[in-house]
N, C-alpha and C positions, 0 to 999 in steps of 0.2 A: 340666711334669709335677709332678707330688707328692711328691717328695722332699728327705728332708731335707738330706743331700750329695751331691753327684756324686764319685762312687769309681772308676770306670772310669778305667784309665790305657794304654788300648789305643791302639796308633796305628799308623793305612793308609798306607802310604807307597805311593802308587801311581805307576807310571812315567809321566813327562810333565807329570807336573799343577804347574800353578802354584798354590801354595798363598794360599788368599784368609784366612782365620785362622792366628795363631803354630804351628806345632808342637811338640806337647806329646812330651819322650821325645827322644831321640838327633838330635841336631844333624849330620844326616849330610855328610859333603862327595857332590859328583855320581854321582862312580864308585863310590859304594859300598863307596869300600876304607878308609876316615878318619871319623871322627868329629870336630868341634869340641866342647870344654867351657870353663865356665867353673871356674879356680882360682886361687887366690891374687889375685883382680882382674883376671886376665890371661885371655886367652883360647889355650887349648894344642888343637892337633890332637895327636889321636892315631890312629896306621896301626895297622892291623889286617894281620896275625893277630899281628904281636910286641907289638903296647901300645905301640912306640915316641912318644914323646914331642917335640912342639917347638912354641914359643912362636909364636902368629902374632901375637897382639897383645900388647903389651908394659903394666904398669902406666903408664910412660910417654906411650905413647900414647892409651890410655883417660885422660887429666890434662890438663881444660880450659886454656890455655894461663893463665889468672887462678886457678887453683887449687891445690891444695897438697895434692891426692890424687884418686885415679882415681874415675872415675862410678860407681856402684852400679847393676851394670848386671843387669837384668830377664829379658832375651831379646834376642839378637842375629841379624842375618841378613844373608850373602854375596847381593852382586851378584852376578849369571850369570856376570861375568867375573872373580869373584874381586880383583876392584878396589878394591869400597869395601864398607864393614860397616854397618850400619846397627843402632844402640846404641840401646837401649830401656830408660828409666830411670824413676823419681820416680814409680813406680805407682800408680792408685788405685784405687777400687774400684766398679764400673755395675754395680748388682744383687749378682749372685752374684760373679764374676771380677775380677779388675785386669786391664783394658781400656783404661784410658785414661791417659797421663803423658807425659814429653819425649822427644822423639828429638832424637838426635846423626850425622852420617856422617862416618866416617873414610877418608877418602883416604890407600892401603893407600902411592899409590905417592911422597906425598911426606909424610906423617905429618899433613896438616891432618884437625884435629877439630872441627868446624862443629855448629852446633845447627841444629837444623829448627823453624820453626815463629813465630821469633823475634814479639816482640811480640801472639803469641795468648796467653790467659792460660795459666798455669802448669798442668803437666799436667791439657791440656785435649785434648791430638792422641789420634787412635784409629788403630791398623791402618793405622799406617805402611808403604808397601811401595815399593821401585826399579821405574822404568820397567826394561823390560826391555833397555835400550841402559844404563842407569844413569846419566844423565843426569839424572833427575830423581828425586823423590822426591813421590806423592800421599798425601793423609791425610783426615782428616775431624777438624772442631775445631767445637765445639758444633753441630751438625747440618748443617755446608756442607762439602763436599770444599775438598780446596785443589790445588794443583799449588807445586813449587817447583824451579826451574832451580839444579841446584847449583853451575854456574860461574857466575852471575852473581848466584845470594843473590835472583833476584825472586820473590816470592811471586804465584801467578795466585789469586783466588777461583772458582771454577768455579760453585756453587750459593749464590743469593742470599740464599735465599726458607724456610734452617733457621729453626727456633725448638724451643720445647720438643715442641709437637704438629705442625710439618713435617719432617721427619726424613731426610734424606740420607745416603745413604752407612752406616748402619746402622739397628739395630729400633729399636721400641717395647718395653712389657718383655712383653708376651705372646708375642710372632715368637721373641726370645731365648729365654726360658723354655722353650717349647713346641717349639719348630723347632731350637734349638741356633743360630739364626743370627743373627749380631756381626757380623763384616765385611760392608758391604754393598756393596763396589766392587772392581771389576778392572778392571787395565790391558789392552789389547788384546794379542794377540801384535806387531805393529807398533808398540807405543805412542804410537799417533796420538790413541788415545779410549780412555776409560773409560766401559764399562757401571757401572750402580748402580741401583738401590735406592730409590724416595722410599715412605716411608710418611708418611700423610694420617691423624693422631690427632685432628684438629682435633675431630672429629663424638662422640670418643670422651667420653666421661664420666670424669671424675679419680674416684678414690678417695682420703678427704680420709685420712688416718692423724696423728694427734696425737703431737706431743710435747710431754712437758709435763716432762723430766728437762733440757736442756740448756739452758734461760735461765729466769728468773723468770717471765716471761711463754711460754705456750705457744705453739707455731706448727705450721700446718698442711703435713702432706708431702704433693703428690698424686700419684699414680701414672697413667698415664693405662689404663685398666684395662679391659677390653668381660668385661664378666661375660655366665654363660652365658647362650644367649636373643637378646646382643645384638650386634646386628653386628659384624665385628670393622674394625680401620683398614682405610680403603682402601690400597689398595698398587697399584703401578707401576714398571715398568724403562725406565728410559730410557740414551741412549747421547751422550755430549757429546765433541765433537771438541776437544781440549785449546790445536788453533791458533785456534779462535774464541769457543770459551767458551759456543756452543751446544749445546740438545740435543734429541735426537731422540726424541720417545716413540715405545716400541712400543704397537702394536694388538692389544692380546693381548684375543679376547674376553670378553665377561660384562661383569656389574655389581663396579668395581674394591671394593666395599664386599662382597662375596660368592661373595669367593674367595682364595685363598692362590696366592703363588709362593716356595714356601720352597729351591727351587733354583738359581739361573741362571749358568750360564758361557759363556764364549766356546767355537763347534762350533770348536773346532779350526782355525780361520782369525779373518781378522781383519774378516771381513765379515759373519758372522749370528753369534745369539747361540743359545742352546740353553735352552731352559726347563724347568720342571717346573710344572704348573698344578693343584691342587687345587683341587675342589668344597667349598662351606660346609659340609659333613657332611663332605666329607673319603672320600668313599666312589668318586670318579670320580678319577681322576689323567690329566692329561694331558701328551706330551711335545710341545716346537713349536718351529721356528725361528723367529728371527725377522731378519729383512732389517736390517741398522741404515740402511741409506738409505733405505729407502721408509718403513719400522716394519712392512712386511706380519708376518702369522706365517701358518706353515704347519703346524697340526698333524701327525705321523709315529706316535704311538703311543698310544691307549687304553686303561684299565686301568678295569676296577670290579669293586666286592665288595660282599657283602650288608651288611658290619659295616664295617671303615674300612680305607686301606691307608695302611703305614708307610713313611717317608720315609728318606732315608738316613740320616739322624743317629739313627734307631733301631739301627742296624747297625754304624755308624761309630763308636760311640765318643763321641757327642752330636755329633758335628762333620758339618753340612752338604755342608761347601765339596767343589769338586773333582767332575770329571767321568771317568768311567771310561773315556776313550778309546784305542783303540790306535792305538799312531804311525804309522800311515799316515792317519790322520783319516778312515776306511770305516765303521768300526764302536765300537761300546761295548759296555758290561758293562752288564748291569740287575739287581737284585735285585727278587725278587717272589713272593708266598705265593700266586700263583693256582691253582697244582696241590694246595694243600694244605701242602707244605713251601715253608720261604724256601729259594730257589732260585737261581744265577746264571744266565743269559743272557747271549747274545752276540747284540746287535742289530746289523742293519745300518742304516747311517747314513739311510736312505729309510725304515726301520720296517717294512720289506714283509718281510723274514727274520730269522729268531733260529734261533736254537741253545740248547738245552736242556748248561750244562756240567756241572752238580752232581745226576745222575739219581737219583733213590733216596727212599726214604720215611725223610728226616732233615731236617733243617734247616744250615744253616750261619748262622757266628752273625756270622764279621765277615770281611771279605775286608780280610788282609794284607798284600798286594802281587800285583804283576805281575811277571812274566819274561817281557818282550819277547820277548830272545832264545831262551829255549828254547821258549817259548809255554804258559807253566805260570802258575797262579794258586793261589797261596797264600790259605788261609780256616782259620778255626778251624771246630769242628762238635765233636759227642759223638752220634753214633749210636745208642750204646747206654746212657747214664746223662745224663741231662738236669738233673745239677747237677754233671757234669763238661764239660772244655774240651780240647781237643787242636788241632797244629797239622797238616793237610793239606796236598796238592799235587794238580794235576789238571790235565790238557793241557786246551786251549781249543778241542778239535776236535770236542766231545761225544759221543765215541765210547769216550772212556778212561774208566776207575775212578781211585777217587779212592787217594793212598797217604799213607797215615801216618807223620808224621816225629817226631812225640814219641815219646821213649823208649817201650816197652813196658812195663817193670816201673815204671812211675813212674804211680802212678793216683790223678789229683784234677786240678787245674786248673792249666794252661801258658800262659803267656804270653810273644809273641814279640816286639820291636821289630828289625823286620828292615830291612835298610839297601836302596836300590835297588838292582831288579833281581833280590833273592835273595839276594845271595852272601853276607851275615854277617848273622848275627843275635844279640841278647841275650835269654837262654830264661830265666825265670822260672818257680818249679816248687813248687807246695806242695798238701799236703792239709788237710783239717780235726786231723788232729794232727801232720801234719810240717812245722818251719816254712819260710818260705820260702826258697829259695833259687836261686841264680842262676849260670849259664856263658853262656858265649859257643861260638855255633857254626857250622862251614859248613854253608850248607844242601846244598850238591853234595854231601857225601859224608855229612853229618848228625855229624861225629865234633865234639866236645869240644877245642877248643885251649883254652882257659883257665877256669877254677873259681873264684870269688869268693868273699872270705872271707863266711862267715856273720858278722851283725851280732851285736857282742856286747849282753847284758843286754836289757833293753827289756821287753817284755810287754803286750800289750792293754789299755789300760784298762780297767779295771775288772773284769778277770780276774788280778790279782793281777801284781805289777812282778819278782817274779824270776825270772828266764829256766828257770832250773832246779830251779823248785818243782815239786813234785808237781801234775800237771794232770791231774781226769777226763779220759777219753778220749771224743770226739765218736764217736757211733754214728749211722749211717744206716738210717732204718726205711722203709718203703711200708705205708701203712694203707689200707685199702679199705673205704669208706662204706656205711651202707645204701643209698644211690642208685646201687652200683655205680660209684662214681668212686675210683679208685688214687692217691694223694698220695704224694709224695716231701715226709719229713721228717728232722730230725736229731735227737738225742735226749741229753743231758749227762745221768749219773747221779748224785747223787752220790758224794762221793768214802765209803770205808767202806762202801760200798750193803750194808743187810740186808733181804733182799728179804722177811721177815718183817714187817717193819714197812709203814707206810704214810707215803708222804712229798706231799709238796705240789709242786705244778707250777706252773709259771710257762712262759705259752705267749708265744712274741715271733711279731706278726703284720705284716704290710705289706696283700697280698694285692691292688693292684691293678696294672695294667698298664704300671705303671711302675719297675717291681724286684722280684726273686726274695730271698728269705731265706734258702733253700736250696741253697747251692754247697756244693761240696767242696772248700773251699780253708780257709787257714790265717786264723784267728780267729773264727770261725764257730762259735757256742756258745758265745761270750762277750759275757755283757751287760753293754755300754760304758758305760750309766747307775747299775750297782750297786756302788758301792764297797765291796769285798771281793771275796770268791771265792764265787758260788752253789755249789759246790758241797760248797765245804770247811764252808760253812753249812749246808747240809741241803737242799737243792731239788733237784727235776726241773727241769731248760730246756729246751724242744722248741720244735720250727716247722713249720709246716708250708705249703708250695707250693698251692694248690689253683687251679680253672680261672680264667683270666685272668691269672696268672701270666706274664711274659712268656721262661716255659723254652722250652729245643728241643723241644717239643712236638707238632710240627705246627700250624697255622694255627686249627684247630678246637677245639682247646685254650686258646689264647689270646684267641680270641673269643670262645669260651661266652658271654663277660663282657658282650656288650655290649647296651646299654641294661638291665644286670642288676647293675651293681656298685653294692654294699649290698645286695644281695638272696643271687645265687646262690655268692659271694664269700664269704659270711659262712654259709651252711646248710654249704660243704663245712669250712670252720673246725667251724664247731658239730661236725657229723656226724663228725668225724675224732676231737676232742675227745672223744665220746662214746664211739667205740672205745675213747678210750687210757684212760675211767674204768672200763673191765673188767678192767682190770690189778691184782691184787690186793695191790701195792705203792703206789697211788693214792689218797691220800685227798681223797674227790669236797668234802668241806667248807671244803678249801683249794685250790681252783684258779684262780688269778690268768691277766690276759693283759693286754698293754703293746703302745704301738707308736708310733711316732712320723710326724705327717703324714695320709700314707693308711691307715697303719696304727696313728696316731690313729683316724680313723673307725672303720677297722674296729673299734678294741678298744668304743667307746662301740656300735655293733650288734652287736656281741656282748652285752656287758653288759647292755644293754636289751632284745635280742630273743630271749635264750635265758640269764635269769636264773638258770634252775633248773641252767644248767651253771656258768656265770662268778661266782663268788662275790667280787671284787677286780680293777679296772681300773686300770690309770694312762697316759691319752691326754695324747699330746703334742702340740700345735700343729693339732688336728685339724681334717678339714672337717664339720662338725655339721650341716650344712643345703648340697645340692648344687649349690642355685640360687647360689651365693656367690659358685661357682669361675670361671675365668675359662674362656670361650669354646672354646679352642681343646682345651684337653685335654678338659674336659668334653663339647660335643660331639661328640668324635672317638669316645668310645667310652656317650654316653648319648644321641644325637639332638637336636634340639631342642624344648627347650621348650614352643615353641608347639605341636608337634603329638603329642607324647607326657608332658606334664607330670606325669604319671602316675608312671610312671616314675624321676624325680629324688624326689619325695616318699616314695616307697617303699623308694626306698635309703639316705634319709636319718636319719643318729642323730635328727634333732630332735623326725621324725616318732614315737618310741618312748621317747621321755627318763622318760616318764610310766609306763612298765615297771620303771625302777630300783628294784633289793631290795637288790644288793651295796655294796661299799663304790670308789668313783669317787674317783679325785685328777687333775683337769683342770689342765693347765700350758698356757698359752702368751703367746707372746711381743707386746708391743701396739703392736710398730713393725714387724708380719709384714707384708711386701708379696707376701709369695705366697699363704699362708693366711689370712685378715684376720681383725684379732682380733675384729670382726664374729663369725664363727663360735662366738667361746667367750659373748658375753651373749645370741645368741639360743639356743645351748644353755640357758645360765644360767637366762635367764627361764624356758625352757619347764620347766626342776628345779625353778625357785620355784613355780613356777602350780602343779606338785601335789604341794608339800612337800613334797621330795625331799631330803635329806640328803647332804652330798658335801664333798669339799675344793676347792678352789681356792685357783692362787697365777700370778700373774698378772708376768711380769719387766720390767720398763718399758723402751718401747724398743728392745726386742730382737728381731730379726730373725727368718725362720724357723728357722736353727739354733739359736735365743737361747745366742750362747756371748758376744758383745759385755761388756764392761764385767769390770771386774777380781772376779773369785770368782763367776761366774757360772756358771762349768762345776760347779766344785766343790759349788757352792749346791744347783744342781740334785739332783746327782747324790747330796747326803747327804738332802735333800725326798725324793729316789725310793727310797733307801735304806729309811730310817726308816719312809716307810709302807707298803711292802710288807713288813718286818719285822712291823711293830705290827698290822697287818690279814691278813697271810698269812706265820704265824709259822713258820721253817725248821725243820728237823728231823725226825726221825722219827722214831713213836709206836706 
C-alpha cells in the first residue's frame, strides 16, 4: 500500500492460534494473568492485577558462555511448555521491518544458551519458531527453511532450490508490502510437517534502483517488482514431512501466476490445511481445504464484489497470520463487507452455515479477541463518529447486541492490548487535544486497577517540543459538497485567531485507500514536516476524509474509489476546499496542500487539476504516473490495465502536469523501493515539455520514508519549512 509509515499498534490476540509472525504489544504468558518484558537485559514477568515483579531470565543467562555481557535481545518467545525461550537478536532490516538476525534457545531447565542457525551467515535466519513438542526449532535463512534438532545441534535443510527469485518460507516485496505477509511457514499441530509458502519471482522483472552515494563506482539494487498490468510471482503451498525432507504440493486451482494466496494455516488438525484464494483483480475470494496427503482442495466458501474484497491484514493491524477458529475446530470467524458493513461471521467448518454476530448498519474495525469461555468477542467499531474508535463485546450467538466497554465520558479514540481470553487489558485513551493516556483494566467488571503515569515533556514534531505550551485546539468540522457528499474534517486555527482578518490554509491530504487523515486522537493537526508551530505562525491546518477513505463508513464509501482514484478522490478534496474558501476569514490567494506518498499524488492532482483553487504544493515521494505502481495495490482498487487503461491515465498527476500555475516543491527519495524515483523524472520531463517552473530536491539513496543518513530528517523538514513560508506567507491580513 502507499504509505509513508505504518503507525497502527493494534494487536488480536485471538484464542488458540499459533502465531506465524512476532507479536507486536504485550508479551502475554497463556493464562492471561502475567505478562513478560524486557528490563535491565533481563527478562521480568509481571502478575497482574498487583504489577508484582520476578526475574525469569537472568542477565546471567542471557551471557553467551565466551562473552562478557548479555545478547541485545530483539524479541523473545516461550515454548508451549515453558521450557525453553527463544532470543531474537542482531536485527536487520527486509524492506520496511527488522526480520531478519540470530537466534539463540535457552534451556530454562539447565541454564544452556545455544545459538541457532550456526555457520549460516550472520543475521541471515527469519521467523524463528519451536516445534510445538520444542524439540526443535524451524527457520528460513536466504530463501530455504531449515529445521534444527536442539539436543543434538543437527541442522536438516528442508528447501534446496531458495535463491533471490525462488523464495521459501517467505515473500517477495510485493506479498509483503501489499498482503502484510513475512512469515511464510508453520509448524503442524503434530510437528511432523511444515506447510509454506514458495514464491516463483523468477518470470518477475527486477527494477534496477541506482546507487551511486555508497562506493566510487555506482551499483545497481534490484528489487523484483510486477508493476501494475503485470503478472504477479506465481505462488504455491506446499507441505514437507520434516522426517523425509519431502514435499507435498497442493492442487490449489487456477493459473499459479494469476492469483493470490495471502492466507494459509493449518484447519485445526494436523491433516488439511485451510486457505484463502484471491482472484488477479482481487474481486472473488475463495476459502478451501486442502488434504496434505493427496494435495486435493475442496473449496467450502465463495465471496465476490463488484470493486475488490479485503483481506484480513486490512482489519488486523497489517498482520495476516492466524485463523479465527473456535476450539472445538467446527467453526470460525470471517470478516466481510458483503451486506454493506464490515461484519463478523461465524462459519461452519463445511461453509454451508454462518451466523451474522455484529448486526447493524456499522462497521467494526478490528476483532480484539475471543472469550472462549464466555463466548464473547471483543472488536473495536464507532457507530456514530467515523474518526472515532471504541472497544465492544458481543455474544457469538447472533442474537445479542453489541455492549460498550470504553468509558462513556471519554470521546476520541481507545485502544486495547487485551491478554487471552479477556480478562486484562491495557486501554490507551486520547483525543485530538487530550494526550494520551493509559490504565489497565478487567474486562469482567470494566473497572480500573491501575493508572499510568503520563509521560513527561515530549511533544509532536513539529508541533512545538514543550509539553505545556500553549497549543491551538483541534476542531472537528463536516463540510457538505456541491455533489451532496459530507466529509469529516479537522480544523487548527490559529492561535490569537481574529476572525476579521483573513489567513492562509494549508490543507494535509492522503485520500486514498490506504489511510485516513482524520481520527480523533492525539496529534492530529500537527504538521510533522514544519518546524515550528503552524499556528503560533499564522496558518489554518485542515484535512479532510473524503470517499475512498478507508473510515467506518460502510463498504460503499470506501469503494466510491474504485477504478476512480485521481479522479473522484481529488473533485471531493477540491469540492470541500471550495466550501472552506466562503469563509470569510480565508484568504483564496494563499491556499497551500502537502501530502506525502498517495498524498503526494493527490496534492500534484490537485495542483494541476484545480489550479484556480491550489495556489502552492509540496508532494512528497509521489505516485506521478499510475502505471509505475506495483500490481497488487494498484489493481485491487484500479483494474487492470489491459482492459480499462483509461482509467490509470485519468488519474494520473503526469497526465495534467501541463496545468501547473502555482508554485510545486517535488521531494523524493532515489533509492524508493516502494514509490520509484521513476515517478519524480517522468513528472519532471513532462513540467519541462511545457516550461513549467517548479522546485525540486531529490535525497540520494533514501528510501520511501527518506529519513536514512545523518540530518536528513531535519533537512527535509527546514526545505519544507522555508518554502511554504516564502510561497504561502503565514499570518493574517
Amino acid at each position: 500500500m502507499i504509505q509513508r509509515i505504518v503507525t497502527c499498534i493494534c494487536v488480536v490476540l485471538i484464542a488458540g492460534t499459533v502465531y506465524a509472525q512476532p507479536q507486536r504489544g504485550y508479551n502475554w504468558t497463556k493464562d492471561g494473568k502475567s505478562y513478560y518484558q524486557l528490563k535491565d537485559d533481563e527478562i521480568v514477568k509481571v502478575s497482574l492485577p498487583d504489577f508484582s515483579k520476578s526475574t525469569v531470565v537472568s542477565k546471567l543467562q542471557l551471557t553467551p558462555s565466551a562473552a562478557t555481557a548479555p545478547l541485545k535481545v530483539r524479541n523473545f518467545f516461550f515454548s508451549a511448555d515453558d521450557s525453553k525461550v527463544l532470543i531474537y537478536t542482531n536485527s536487520k532490516r527486509v524492506w520496511r521491518y527488522e526480520t531478519r538476525g540470530d537466534y539463540w534457545v535457552l534451556n530454562t531447565a539447565n541454564n544452556q544458551l545455544k545459538q541457532v542457525g550456526k555457520g549460516l551467515p550472520e543475521s541471515s535466519l527469519m521467523f524463528a519458531k519451536f516445534s510445538p513438542d520444542a524439540s526443535k526449532v524451524a527457520y528460513v535463512s536466504l530463501h530455504n527453511i531449515y529445521v534444527e534438532d536442539l539436543a543434538t545441534g543437527k541442522k536438516q535443510q528442508l528447501t534446496k532450490d531458495g535463491t533471490d527469485h525462488m523464495i521459501n518460507g517467505t515473500f517477495d516485496w510485493a506479498y509483503e508490502e501489499e498482503f502484510g505477509c513475512r512469515d511464510g511457514f508453520r509448524w503442524s499441530p503434530d510437528g511432523k510437517s511444515i506447510a509454506y509458502w514458495q514464491i516463483d519471482a523468477t518470470k518477475i522483472r527486477n527494477f534496477l534502483m541506482i546507487n551511486n552515494t555508497d562506493s566510487i563506482y555506482s551499483h545497481v539494487v534490484p528489487v523484483e517488482y510486477p508493476k501494475v498490468g503485470e503478472s504477479p510471482s506465481a505462488c504455491r503451498v506446499g507441505v514437507i514431512t520434516v522426517a523425509t525432507g519431502k514435499t507435498k504440493w497442493m492442487n490449489v486451482p487456477g493459473d499459479q501466476q494469476q492469483h493470490y494466496i495471502p492466507r494459509m494455516e493449518w484447519a485445526a488438525n494436523s491433516t488439511e490445511l485451510v486457505i484463502e484464494q484471491l482472484n488477479r483483480k482481487q474481486n472473488e475470494a475463495k476459502v478451501m481445504y486442502c488434504n496434505i496427503a493427496t494435495g486435493a482442495t475442496n473449496t467450502i466458501y465463495t465471496e465476490t464484489d463488484k470493486a475488490w474484497i479485503d483481506i484480513k491484514e486490512r482489519w488486523n493491524g497489517g498482520d495476516p497470520a492466524g485463523w479465527e477458529w473456535m476450539p472445538d475446530g467446527k467453526s470460525f470467524l470471517w470478516v466481510t463487507e458483503k451486506d454493506g458493513w464490515r461484519h463478523i461471521y461465524l462459519v461452519s467448518r463445511d461453509g454451508k452455515q454462518e451466523t451474522l454476530i455484529t448486526n447493524g448498519n456499522y462497521d467494526i474495525i478490528t476483532i480484539k479477541a475471543i472469550d472462549e469461555k464466555s463466548g464473547y468477542v471483543y472488536f473495536t467499531a464507532s457507530p456514530d463518529n467515523a474518526t472515532q474508535e471504541y472497544l465492544y463485546k458481543i455474544k457469538m450467538d447472533g442474537k445479542s447486541s453489541f455492549e460498550k466497554l470504553s468509558p462513556a465520558d471519554q470521546k476520541g479514540t481507545h485502544d486495547y492490548q487485551l491478554s487471552p481470553n479477556g480478562l486484562y487489558a491495557r486501554h490507551t485513551f486520547s483525543n485530538a487535544n487530550t494526550p494520551t493516556s493509559a490504565d489497565w483494566v478487567s474486562l469482567a467488571d470494566g473497572k480500573v486497577f491501575f493508572k499510568e503515569e503520563a509521560p513527561q515533556g515530549g511533544g509532536r514534531r513539529g508541533g512545538g517540543g514543550n509539553a505545556n505550551a500553549k497549543r491551538a485546539p483541534v476542531e472537528f468540522i463536516r463540510v457538505t459538497t456541491v455533489d451532496g457528499v459530507t466529509l469529516d474534517g479537522y480544523l487548527v486555527k490559529p492561535l490569537n485567531f481574529d476572525s476579521t482578518k483573513k489567513y492562509p490554509v494549508v490543507f494535509e491530504v492522503y485520500t486514498e485507500p490506504a489511510s485516513q487523515t482524520v481520527k480523533d486522537r492525539f496529534g492530529i493537526g500537527r504538521n510533522r514536516e514544519y518546524a515550528g508551530d503552524m499556528a503560533a505562525d499564522g496558518y489554518i491546518y485542515m484535512s479532510f476524509d473524503g470517499r475512498g477513505t478507508p473510515a467506518a463508513k460502510g463498504a460503499a464509501w470506501r469503494k466510491a474509489i474504485y477504478r476512480n482514484i485521481g479522479r473522484i478522490n481529488i473533485r471531493d478534496q477540491a469540492m470541500a476546499a471550495k466550501e472552506v474558501l466562503k469563509w470569510p476569514f480565508v484568504d483564496s490567494s494563499r491556499i497551500a496542500v502537502w501530502g506525502w506518498s498517495g498524498g503526494g499524488s493527490t496534492t500534484l492532482n490537485l495542483l494541476f487539476q484545480y489550479p484556480e483553487i491550489y495556489k502552492t504544493g509540496i508532494a512528497v515521494a509521489a505516485v506521478g504516473n499510475q502505471l509505475t505502481y506495483d500490481n497488487i495495490y494498484q489493481e485491487r482498487y484500479m483494474g487492470l490495465p489491459q482492459e480499462n487503461r483509461e482509467d490509470f491515465v485519468q488519474g494520473s498527476p503526469v497526465t495534467y502536469a501541463k496545468n501547473l500555475k502555482g508554485n510545486l516543491l517535488y521531494i523524493h527519495g532515489t533509492g524508493d523501493d516502494n514509490v520509484h524515483y521513476q515517478n519524480a523524472e517522468m513528472l519532471l520531463n513532462e513540467l519541462i515539455k511545457y516550461n513549467k517552473q517548479f522546485q525540486f530536491m531529490a535525497y540520494p539513496n533514501r528510501s520511501h520514508g527518506i529519513y536514512e543518513g545523518e540530518g536528513t530528517s531535519l533537512h527535509l523538514q527546514t526545505l519544507y519549512t522555508n518554502y511554504l513560508k516564502q510561497y504561502c506567507p503565514p499570518g493574517g491580513r
